[in-house]
N, C-alpha and C positions, 0 to 999 in steps of 0.2 A: 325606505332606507337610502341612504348616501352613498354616491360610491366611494366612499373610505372606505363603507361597511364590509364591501364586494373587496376589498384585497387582499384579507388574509386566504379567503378560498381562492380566490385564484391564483393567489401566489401557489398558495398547497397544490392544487391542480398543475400549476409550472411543473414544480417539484417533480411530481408524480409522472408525468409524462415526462421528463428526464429521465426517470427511473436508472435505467443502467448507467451511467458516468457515475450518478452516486452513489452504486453499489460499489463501482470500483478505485471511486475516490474512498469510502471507505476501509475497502480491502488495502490500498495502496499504501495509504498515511495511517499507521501508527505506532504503537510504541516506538518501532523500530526508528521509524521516519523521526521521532522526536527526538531520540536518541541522536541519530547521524548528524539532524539539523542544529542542535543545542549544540552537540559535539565541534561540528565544524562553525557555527558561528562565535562560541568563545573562544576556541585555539586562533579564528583566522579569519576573525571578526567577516565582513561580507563578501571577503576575495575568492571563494567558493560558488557566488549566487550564478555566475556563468555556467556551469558542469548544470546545478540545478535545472538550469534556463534551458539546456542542452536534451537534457534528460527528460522534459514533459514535452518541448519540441517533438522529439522522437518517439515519443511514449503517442501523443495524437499519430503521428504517421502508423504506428501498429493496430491502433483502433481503429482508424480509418480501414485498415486492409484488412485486420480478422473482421471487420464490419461488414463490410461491402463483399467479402467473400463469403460470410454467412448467410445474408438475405440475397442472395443472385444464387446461390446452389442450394439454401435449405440445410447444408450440412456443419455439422461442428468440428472444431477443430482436429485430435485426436479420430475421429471414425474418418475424413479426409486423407490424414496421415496414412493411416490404415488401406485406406480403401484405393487409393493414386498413388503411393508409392512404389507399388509393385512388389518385390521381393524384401525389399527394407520395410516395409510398408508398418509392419506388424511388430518390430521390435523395435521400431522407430517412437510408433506411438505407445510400447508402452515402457522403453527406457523414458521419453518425456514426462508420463504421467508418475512414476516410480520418483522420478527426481522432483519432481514439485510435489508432491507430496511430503517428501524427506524434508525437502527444506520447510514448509509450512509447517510441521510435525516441531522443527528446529523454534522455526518463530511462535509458536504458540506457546511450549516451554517458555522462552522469555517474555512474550505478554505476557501471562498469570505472573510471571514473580516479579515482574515489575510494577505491575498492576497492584497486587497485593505489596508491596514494599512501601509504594504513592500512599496507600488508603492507610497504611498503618502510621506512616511519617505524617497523615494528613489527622488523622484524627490524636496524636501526639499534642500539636499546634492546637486544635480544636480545643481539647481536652486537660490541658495543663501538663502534661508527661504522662498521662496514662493510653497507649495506644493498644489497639487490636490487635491477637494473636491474626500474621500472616496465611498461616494454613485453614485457622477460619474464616478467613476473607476470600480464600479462594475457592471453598469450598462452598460457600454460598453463593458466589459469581457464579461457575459452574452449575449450580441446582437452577439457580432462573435463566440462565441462556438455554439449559436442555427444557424447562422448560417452557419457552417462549418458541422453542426448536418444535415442539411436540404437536404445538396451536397452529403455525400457518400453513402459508404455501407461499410459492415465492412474489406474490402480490405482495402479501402481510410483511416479509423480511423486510420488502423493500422500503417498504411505508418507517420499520424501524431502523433502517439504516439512513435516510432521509433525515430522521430525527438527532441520531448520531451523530454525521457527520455537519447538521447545522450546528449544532451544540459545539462541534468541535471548532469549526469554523470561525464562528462568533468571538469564543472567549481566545484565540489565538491573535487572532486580528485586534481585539480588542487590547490586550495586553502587549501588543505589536503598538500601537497607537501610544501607550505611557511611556516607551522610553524608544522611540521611535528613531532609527542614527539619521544621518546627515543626507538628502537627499545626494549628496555627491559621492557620497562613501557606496552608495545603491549600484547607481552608474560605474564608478570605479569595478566594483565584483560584477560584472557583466564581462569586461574585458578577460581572457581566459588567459589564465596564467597558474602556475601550479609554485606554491610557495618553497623556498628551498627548506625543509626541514625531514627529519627520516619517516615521520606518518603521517607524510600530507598525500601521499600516492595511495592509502588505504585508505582514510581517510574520505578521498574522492572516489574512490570504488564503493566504499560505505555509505555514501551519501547518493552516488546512482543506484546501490541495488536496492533499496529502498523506494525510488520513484519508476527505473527502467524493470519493472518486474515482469519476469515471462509467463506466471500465474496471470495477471492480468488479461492479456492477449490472449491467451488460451481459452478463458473462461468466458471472455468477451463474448465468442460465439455462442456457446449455449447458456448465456443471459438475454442472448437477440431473440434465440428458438423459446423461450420462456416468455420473453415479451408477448411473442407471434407478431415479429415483424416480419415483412417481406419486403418484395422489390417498391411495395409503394412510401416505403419508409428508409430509400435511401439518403434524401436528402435531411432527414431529421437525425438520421443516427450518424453523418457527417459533425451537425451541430452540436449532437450528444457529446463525441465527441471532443471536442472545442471546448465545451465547458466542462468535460472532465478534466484536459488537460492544464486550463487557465487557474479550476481551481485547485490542483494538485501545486502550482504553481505559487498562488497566494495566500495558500495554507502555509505549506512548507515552508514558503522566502518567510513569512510571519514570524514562525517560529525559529526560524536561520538569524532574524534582525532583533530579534527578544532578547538571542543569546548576545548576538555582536554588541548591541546598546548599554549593555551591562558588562558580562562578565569578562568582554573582551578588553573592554575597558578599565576592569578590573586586574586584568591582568589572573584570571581565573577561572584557569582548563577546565573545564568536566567532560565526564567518560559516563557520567549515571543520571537518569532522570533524578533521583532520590539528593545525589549532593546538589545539582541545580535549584531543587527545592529550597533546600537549605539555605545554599547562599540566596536567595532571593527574596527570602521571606524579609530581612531587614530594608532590603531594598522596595519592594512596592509596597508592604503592609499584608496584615491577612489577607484582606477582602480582595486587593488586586490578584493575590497570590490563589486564592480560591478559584477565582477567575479564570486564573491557569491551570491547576489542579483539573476543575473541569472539563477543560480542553483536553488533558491528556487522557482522561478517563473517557471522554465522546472518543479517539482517536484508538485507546484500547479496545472500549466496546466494538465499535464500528469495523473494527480487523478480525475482530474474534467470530462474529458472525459469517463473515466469507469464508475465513482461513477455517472454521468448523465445517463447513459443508463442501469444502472443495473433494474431499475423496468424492462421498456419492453425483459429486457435478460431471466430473472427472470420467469415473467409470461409464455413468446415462452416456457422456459423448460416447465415451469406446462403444457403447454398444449402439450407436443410435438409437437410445430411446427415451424418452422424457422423465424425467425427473420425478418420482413417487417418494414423495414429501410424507405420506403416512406410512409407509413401507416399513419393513423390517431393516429392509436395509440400510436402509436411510438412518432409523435411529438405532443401530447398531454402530455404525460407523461414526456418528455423529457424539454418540455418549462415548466410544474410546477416545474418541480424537479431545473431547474434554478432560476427559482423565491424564492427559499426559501432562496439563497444566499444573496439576499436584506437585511435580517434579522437583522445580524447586523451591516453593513452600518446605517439603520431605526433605530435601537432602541437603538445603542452604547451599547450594550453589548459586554462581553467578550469571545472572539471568543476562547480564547485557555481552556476554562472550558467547552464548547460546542465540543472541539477536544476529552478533556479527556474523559469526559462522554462514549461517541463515540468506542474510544479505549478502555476504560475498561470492556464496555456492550456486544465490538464483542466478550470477551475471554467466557462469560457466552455461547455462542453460538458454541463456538468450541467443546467442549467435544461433543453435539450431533453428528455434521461435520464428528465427528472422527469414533464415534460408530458405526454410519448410512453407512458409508464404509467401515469397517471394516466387518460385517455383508454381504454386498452386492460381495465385492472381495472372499467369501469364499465360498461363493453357486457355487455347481459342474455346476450346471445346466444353469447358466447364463455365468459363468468363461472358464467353461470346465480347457484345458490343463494352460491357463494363469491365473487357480486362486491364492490367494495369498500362497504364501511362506512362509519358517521358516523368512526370513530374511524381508520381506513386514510387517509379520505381528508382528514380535518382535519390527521394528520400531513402528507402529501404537500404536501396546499398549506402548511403552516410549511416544509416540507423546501425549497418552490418560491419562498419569500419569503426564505430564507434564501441560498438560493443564491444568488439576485440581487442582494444584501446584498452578498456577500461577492465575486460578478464586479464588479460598481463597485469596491471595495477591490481587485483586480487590479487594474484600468484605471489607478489610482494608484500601485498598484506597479510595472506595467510601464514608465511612465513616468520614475518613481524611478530605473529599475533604468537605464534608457536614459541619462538624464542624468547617474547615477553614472561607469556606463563609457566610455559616450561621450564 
């Protein structure tokens, strides 16, 4: 055999040993992410991609440190809380887990009904005007995630979140490449600057809380304890990493320069994955337009698998103890947290004010995320020789000034958002 023959396995094998960045580039980027990105590249074409560029920047510095404090103490994030905090110790860890929860609870409502809203607009297009009832679409989404949930462990997730977010990856980038903007227009939205307009401050909150997520960070640790990594794998989960954060970076700018290329230039806003669709279909053709579709679909799947199992991740940390993927528990919690996707399929609400909510609530949450490791990497006593650095913890605090930045810029969008629909 050739070694052509030898590169799909070892690509897969790459893959695989990456393992965690791709779990939580999956978790990180979707619907919502596609939302925010489509949203702020056609209101404001690529003058945004700086915040973006900001935001995976910071997002590797939190990997880095719920990483490296994971495999140097063995412990998860939450039972750490718990356990070093002292007095706070115990309502600390479970107002955090209460809140990420709630909001993933918030983002999963609006995956399914965006999700199911895509497949129904998409087979429309397919089929001549005849599309799919939404609430059957979601209903069958639902039956094979639980189960697909029912078969592994967290080997097997990983293997299908891999597949996810290539899928998602590919057709992003690729459709990124047909109407690809101006290399100077790229360079210009690096430069930070916030457009004078009244939802450009939400806007950029909505477009961090979707890559700055404190869900991430959190989980990060006991995705390490699942790996069974230790101290001989710090310098791999460094790189891990690196390419979570690069791809989080060129997925998302992908989809940020799809919207800008067109419909900024169009001079037409969108707020919904579903009108993007729409306007766009005259613009690339089906087949490119499929293209895309599928990306958003790798980008829903690929969130629904994390944001499904983060309660039972969640709790294992509280209690320090590993993750029983057969348990009762597990598929207790795992089959409610699906069921709340019905929601709005059921009630025809608006699935992408259920996304916002969601992203704007995780940023309230991040400054704690940041604190609470910032604090834990610095004790001699837990860290020893790998506690944090001049260079760890000068990130953390921009990561700590930034977050607060950008929770004022919620408090203005929530506000926005209230008075809009209110």
């Amino acid at each position: 055999m050739t070694k052509l023959s030898y590169l799909p396995g070892r690509l897969w094998k790459l893959l695989v040993s990456i393992g965690p960045g791709f779990f939580l580039v999956g978790y990180t980027i979707g619907t919502g992410s596609v939302v925010a990105m489509a949203s702020a590249g056609s209101r404001y074409g690529l003058s945004m991609l700086w915040a973006l560029a900001l935001s995976c920047i910071f997002s590797f510095v939190l990997l880095e440190a719920y990483g490296r404090y994971s495999l140097v103490t063995g412990e998860g994030a939450l039972y750490s809380y718990k356990k070093h905090f002292r007095s706070i110790g115990v309502p600390l860890a479970v107002i955090t887990m209460i809140g990420l929860i709630f909001v993933e609870i918030l983002a999963l409502i609006g995956i399914m009904g965006i999700i199911s809203d895509l497949i129904r607009e998409w087979s429309v297009l397919l089929f001549n005007g005849r599309g799919w009832n939404p609430l059957l679409i979601a209903a069958c989404i639902i039956v094979i995630i639980y189960f697909l949930l029912l078969l592994g462990e967290y080997s097997f997730f990983e293997k299908i979140l891999i597949i996810f977010v290539s899928l998602m990856g590919i057709s992003f980038i690729l459709t990124m490449f047909l109407v690809l903007p101006e290399p100077s227009a790229m360079g210009r939205g690096l430069i930070p600057g916030i457009p004078d307009e009244v939802n450009a401050p939400m806007m950029i909150a909505a477009l961090v809380g979707t890559t700055l997520t404190a869900p991430t960070f959190v989980v990060r640790s006991v995705l390490l304890k699942e790996k069974k990594w230790d101290m001989k794998q710090l310098k791999h989960q460094r790189k891990d990493a690196i390419v979570a954060a690069v791809m989080m970076f060129i997925v998302s700018g992908s989809i940020m320069a799809c919207a800008a290329g067109t419909l900024f230039i169009m001079n037409k806003p969108v707020e919904e994955v579903i009108t993007m669709v729409t306007l766009l279909e005259p613009l690339l053709g089906r087949f490119a337009l499929s293209i895309f579709i599928m990306g958003i679909l790798g980008a829903a799947l690929s969130s629904l698998f994390p944001i499904v199992m983060l309660a039972p991740l969640l709790i294992s940390d509280y209690k320090n103890k590993p993750v029983n993927y057969k348990g009762k528990q597990f598929r207790i919690l795992t089959g409610a947290g699906l069921l709340f996707g019905l929601t709005v399929p059921i009630l025809g609400a608006r699935p992408v004010f259920a996304m916002l909510i969601s992203q704007l609530f995780q940023i309230f949450v991040l400054p704690l995320v940041v604190v609470a490791i910032m604090y834990l990497l610095n004790r001699k006593d837990l860290m020893g020789e790998h506690k944090a650095g001049i260079w760890l913890n000068a990130g953390l605090i921009l990561t700590l000034i930034f977050s607060l930045i950008i929770s004022y810029q919620s408090v203005i969008g929530l506000k926005v958002s209230f008075y809009t629909i209110f």
